[in-house]
C-alpha positions in Angstrom: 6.5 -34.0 13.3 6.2 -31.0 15.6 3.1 -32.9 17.7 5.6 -35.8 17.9 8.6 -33.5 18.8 10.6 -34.4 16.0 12.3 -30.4 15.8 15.2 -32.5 13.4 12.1 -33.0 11.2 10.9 -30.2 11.4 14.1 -28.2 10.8 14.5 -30.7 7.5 11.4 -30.0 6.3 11.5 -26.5 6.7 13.6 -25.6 4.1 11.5 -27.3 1.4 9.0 -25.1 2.6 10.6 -21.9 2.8 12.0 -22.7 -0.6 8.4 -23.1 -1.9 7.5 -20.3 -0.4 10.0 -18.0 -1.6 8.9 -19.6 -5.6 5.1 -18.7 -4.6 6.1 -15.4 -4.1 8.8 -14.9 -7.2 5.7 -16.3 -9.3 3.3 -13.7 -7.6 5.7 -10.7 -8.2 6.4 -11.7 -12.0 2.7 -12.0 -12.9 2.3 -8.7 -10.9 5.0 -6.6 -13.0 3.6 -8.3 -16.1 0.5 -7.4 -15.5 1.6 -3.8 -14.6 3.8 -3.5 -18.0 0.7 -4.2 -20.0 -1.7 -2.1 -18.0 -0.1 1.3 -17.0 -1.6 3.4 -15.0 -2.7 6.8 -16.4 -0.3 10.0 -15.8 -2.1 12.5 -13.9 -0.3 16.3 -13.5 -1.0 15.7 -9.5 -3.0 13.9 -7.3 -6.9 15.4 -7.0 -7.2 18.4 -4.6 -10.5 17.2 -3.8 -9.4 13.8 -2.9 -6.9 14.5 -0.6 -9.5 16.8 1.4 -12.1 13.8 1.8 -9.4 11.5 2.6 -8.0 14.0 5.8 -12.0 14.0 6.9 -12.1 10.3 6.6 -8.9 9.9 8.5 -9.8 12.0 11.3 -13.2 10.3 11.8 -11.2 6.9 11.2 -13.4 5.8 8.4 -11.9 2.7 6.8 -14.5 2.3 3.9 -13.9 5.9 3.0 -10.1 5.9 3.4 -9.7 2.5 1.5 -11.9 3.9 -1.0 -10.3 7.0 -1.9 -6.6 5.6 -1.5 -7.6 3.2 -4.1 -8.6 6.1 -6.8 -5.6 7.5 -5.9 -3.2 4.9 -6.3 -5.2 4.3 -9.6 -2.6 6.6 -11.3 0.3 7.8 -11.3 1.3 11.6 -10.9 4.1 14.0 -12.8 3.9 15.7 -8.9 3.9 14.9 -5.5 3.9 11.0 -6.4 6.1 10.3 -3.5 3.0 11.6 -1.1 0.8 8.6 -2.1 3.4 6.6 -1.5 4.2 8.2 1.9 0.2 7.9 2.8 0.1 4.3 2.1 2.7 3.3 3.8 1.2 5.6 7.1 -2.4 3.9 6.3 -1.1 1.3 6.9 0.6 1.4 9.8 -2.8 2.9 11.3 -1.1 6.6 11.7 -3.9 8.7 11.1 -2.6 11.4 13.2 -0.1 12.0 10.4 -2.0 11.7 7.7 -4.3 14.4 9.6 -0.8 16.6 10.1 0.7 16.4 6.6 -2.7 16.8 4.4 -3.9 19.8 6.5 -0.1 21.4 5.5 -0.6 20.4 1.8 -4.0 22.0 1.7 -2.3 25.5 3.5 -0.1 25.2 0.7 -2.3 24.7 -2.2 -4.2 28.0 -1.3 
């Protein structure tokens, strides 16, 4: 329909689509939570020290492999403390700010001494 121009067919179609979509991803997001309920995560007092110091080296030498490997053992639990900064790294991963990362987990390790 779009080759042929038809945009009022395309516009008709659309919304089957979007609505299909939209169920794809409901289903996707139940399974998920189900999943989730029936494997927790473990409760750890706070993320690993050690950790967090290889993941500012990887960042600054903008290792991927190292970065994805180590946000994945951290996000492997869930912490009593400072649960909000995997969060907050993810989310700065992500977006490719390194720089950040750098900033904040050079201040957390001045802290923790």
């Amino acid at each position: 329909m779009s080759k042929a121009g038809d945009i009022t067919g395309v516009l008709a179609a659309n919304e089957a689509l979007l609505k299909d979509a939209k169920n794809t991803v409901n289903g996707i997001k139940t399974w998920l939570e189900e999943h989730d309920s029936r494997n927790p995560k473990p409760l750890l007092p706070e993320p690993d020290k050690q950790l967090l110091i290889r993941l500012r080296k990887y960042c600054e030498t903008y290792n991927m492999n190292g970065i994805d490997e180590i946000m994945d053992e951290l996000e492997s639990a869930d912490y009593s403390t400072d649960a909000s900064l995997i969060i907050w790294l993810r989310e700065k991963i992500n977006e490719s700010d390194f720089s950040s990362v750098v900033f904040r987990l050079s201040a957390y390790e001045e802290e923790s001494v």
